[in-house]
VORO-323765 format. One record per residue (C-alpha): residue number from 0; x negated, y, z. Coordinates in Angstrom, 3 decimals. Example, Ala and Ser with C-alpha at 12.3 -4.5 7.8 and 13.67 -1.06 7.14 Angstrom:
R    n         x         y         z
R    0   -12.300    -4.500     7.800
R    1   -13.670    -1.060     7.140
***
This chain:
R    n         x         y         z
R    0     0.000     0.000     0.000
R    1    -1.464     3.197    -1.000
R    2    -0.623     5.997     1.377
R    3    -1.925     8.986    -0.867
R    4     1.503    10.681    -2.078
R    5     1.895    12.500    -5.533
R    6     2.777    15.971    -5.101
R    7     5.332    15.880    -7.945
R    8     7.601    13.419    -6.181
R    9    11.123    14.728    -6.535
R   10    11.175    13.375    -2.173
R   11    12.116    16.455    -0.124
R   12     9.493    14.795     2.581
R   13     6.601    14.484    -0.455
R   14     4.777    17.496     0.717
R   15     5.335    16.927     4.535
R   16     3.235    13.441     3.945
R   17     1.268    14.970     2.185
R   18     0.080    17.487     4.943
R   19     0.131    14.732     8.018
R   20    -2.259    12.312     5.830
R   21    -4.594    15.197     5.331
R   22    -4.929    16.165     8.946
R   23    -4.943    12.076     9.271
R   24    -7.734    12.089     7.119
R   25    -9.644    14.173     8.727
R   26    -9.448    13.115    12.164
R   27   -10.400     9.421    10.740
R   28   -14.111    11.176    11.604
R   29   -13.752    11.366    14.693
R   30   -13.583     8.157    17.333
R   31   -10.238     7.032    16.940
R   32    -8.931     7.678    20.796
R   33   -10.123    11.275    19.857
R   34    -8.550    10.683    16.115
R   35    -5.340    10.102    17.184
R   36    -5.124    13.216    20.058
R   37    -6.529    15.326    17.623
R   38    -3.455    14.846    15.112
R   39    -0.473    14.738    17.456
R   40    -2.144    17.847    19.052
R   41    -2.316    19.411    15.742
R   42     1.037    18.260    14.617
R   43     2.543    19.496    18.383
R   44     0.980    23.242    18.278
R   45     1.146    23.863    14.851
R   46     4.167    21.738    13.026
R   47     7.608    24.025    13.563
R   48    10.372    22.106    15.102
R   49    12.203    21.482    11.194
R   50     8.789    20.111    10.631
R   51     8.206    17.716    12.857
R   52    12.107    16.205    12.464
R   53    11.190    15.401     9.247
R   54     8.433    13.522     9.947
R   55    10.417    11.633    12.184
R   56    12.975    10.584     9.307
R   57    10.004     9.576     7.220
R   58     8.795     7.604    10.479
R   59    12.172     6.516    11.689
R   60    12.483     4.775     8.121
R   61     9.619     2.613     8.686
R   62     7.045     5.652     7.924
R   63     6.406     4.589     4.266
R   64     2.917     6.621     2.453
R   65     2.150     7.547     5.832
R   66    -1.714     6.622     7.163
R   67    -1.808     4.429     9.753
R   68    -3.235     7.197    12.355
R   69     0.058     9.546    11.925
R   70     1.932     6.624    12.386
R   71    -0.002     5.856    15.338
R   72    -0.197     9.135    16.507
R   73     3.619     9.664    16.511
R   74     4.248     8.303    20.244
R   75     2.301    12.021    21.451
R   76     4.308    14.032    19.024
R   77     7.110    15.865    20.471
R   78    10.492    15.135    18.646
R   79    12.792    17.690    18.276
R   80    16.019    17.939    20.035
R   81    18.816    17.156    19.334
R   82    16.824    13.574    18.251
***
């Protein structure tokens, strides 16, 4: 499964992917313990509320052409209420 999107995917949650597996791909430097703080850090003080509830569609159905470290990472991210 390739988890690198293409940007002219008619999927309102293309570009959204597209932005979590780039912060995912950088934090891959890093140790992963640090990785995986790094993103849901990011993703918590810099992702706007509308943001981060679509990322949780894409993750609540099964998180499909995400990296495995946002998918990971997605038990630290805040989800926005009402769920």
């Amino acid at each position: 499964m390739s988890h690198d999107v293409t940007l002219t995917s008619h999927d309102p949650h293309t570009k959204l992917i597209y932005m979590a597996n780039q912060i995912a791909k950088f934090m891959e430097s890093k140790p992963h313990d640090e990785g995986v703080a790094g993103l849901s850090s990011h993703i918590n003080d810099f992702w706007e509320p509308r943001m981060r509830k679509r990322l949780f569609e894409v993750l609540d159905a099964g998180g499909q052409g995400l990296r495995p470290l946002v998918i990971e990472a997605a038990a630290s991210i805040r989800r926005p209420f009402p769920a």
